[in-house]
C-alpha positions as CSV (number, residue, x, y, z in Angstrom):
1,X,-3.1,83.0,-35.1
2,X,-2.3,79.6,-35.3
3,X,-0.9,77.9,-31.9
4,X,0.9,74.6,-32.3
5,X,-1.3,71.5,-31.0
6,X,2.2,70.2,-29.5
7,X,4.5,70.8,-26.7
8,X,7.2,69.7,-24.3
9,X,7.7,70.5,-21.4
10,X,11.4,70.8,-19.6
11,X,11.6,69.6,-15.8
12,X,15.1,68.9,-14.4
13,X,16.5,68.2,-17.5
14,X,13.8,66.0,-18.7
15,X,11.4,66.5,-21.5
16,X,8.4,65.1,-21.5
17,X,5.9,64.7,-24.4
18,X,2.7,66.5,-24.0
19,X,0.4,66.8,-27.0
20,X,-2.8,67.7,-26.0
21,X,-4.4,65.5,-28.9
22,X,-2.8,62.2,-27.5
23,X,-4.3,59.5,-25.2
24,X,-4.0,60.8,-21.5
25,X,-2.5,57.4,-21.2
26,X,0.9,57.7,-23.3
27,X,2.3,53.7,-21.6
28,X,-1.0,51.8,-23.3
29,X,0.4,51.9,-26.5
30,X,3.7,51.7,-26.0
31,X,2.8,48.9,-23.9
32,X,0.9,46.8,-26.5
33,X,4.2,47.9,-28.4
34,X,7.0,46.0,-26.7
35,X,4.8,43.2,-25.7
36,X,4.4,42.5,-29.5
37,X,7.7,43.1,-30.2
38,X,9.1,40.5,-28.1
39,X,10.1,37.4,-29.7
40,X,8.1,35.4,-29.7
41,X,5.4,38.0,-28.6
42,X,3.8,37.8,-25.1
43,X,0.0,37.7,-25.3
44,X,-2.0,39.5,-23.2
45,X,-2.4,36.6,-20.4
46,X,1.5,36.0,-20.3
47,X,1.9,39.6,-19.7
48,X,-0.5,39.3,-16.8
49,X,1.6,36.7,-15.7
50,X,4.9,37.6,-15.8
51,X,3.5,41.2,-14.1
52,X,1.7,38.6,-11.0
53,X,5.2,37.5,-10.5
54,X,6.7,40.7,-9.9
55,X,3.2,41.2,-7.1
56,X,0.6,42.9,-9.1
57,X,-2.6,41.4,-9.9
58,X,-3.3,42.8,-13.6
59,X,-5.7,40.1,-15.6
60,X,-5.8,39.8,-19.1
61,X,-9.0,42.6,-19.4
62,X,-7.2,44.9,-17.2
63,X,-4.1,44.8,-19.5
64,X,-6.4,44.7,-22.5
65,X,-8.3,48.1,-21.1
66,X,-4.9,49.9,-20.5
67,X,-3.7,49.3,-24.2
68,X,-6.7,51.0,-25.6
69,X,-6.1,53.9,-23.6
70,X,-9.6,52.7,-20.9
71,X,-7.3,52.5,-17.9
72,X,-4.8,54.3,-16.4
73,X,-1.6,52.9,-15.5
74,X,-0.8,53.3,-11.5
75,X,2.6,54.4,-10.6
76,X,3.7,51.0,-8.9
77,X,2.4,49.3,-11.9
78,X,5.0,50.4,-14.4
79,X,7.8,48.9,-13.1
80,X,7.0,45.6,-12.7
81,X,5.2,45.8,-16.4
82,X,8.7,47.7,-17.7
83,X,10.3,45.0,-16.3
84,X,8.3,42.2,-17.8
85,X,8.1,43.4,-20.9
86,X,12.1,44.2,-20.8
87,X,12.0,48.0,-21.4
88,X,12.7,51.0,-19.6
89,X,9.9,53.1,-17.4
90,X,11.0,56.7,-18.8
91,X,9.9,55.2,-22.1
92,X,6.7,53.8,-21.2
93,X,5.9,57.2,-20.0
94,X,7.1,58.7,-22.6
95,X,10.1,60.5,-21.2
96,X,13.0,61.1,-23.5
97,X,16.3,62.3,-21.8
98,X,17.4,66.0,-23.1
């Protein structure tokens, strides 16, 4: 029997993306994402600062080790990186509304 590698899971009308075979850390890459996007793109130091601003201390390694997926991303971190880099938390998490 074959069993699908991918799921969601449905909390409170909220569907979250949970595939097993994915980085535990689903913001990393969606945060190297929008800071590239930007225009002109934030490096990893501006990101640092513009997240310092908002009153957490993240240097450019820190940022750096959360992108590859080497550090976890604390809950009162993502909305001040959300913020600087202009997007919304649910989609740095990976949420998606139903």
């Amino acid at each position: 029997m074959l069993i699908s590698q991918h799921t969601q899971c449905y909390t409170d009308g909220v569907s979250f993306d949970n595939a097993p075979d994915k980085a535990k850390n689903v913001s990393g890459p969606r945060i190297r994402e929008a800071r590239e996007q930007l225009k002109p793109p934030l490096t990893q130091d501006q990101l640092a600062g513009k997240v310092a601003a908002r009153g957490i201390v993240l240097d450019r390694t820190a940022i750096a080790k959360i992108e590859l997926g080497q550090r976890s991303v604390y809950d009162y971190e993502l909305g001040p990186l959300a913020a600087a880099l202009g997007v919304d938390v649910n989609w740095l998490i990976g949420v998606r509304k139903r």
